[in-house]
C-alpha positions as CSV (number, residue, x, y, z in Angstrom):
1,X,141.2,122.9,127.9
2,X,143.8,123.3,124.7
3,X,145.7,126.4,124.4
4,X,144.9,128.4,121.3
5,X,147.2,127.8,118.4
6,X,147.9,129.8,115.9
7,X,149.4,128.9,112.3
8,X,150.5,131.6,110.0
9,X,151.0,130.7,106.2
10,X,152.0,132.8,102.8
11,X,151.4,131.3,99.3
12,X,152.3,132.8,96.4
13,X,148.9,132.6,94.6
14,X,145.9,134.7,93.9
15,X,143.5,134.9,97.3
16,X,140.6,133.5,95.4
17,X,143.3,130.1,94.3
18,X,143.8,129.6,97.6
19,X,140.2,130.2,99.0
20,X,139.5,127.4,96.4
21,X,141.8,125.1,97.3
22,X,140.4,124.7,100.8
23,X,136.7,124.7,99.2
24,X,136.7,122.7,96.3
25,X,136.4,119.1,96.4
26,X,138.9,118.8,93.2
27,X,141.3,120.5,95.0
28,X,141.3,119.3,98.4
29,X,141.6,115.6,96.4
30,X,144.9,116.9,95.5
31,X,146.2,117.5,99.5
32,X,144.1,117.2,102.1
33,X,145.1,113.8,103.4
34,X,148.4,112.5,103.8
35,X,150.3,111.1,100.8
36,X,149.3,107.7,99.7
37,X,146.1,107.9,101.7
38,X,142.6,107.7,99.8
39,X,140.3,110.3,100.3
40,X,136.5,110.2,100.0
41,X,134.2,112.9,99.7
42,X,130.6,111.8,101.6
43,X,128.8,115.3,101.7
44,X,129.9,118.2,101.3
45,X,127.8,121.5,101.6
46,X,129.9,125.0,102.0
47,X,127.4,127.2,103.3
48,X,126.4,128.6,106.8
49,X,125.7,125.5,108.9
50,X,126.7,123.1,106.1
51,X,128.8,120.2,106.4
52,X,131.9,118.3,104.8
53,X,132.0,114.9,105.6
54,X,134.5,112.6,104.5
55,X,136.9,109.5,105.0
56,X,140.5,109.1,105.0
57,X,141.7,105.4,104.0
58,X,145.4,104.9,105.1
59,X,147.5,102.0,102.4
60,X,146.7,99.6,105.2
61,X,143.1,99.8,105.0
62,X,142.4,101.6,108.1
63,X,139.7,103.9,107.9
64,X,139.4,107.3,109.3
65,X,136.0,109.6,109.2
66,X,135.8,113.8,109.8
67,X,133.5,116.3,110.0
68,X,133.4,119.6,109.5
69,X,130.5,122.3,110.2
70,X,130.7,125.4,108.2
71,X,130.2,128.5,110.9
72,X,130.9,131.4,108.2
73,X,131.9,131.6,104.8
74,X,132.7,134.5,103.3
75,X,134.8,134.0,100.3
76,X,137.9,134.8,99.2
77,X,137.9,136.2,102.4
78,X,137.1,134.0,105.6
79,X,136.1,130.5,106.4
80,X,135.1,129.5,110.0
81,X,134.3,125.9,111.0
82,X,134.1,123.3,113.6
83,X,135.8,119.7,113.0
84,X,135.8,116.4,114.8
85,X,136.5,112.8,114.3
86,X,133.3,110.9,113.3
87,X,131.7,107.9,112.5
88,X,130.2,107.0,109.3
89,X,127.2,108.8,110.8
90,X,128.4,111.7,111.1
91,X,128.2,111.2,115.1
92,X,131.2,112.4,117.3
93,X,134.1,109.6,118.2
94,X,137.4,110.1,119.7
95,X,139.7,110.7,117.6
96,X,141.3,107.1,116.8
97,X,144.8,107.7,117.7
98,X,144.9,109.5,120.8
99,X,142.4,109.6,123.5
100,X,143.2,112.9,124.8
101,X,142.0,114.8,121.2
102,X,139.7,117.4,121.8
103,X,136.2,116.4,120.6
104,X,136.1,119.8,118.5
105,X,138.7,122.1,117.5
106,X,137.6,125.3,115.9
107,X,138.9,126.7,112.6
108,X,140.0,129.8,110.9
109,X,140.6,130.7,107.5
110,X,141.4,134.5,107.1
111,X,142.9,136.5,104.4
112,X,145.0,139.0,105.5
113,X,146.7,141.4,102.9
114,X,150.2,142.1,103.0
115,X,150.9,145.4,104.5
């Protein structure tokens, strides 16, 4: 079992902006994957249960797949989800650079005002 990790950030940008830029398929284009990777969108459903599926392509051709299954979303506010490394299918793989990944991490997107 993985140890809980938690990751603090602060932008300087309206909630719903930032909501958005995790959400919206012409914003995540801008940064999800890492510079001079492509990034392909195969499904992507942001409801309850929904899914975002997509494929990361790294300047060598290699080709990585993700997953993601919507558990809440509650905008600007909150966004809970499940991800893992998948196939094309949308099946569960190991993640392709280390064997020891966790199958599923768990994800949380929370707004917390300043206080």
């Amino acid at each position: 079992m993985f140890p809980k990790t938690e990751i603090t950030r602060s932008f300087n940008a309206p909630r719903e902006l930032v909501f958005k830029a995790f959400t919206e398929s012409e914003h995540l284009q801008n940064w999800w994957c890492p510079k001079g990777w492509a990034f392909d969108i195969s499904k992507f459903e942001l409801r309850q249960e929904g899914v975002f599926h997509y494929s990361q392509t790294s300047p060598d051709g290699n080709v990585m797949w993700v997953k993601f299954v919507y558990h809440e979303v509650n905008a600007p506010d909150k966004l809970v989800y499940t991800s893992f490394f998948s196939d094309e299918m949308g099946n569960i793989v190991l993640a392709p650079f280390n064997d020891n990944w966790p199958l599923e991490s768990q994800y949380f997107y929370i707004h917390r005002a300043w206080r």
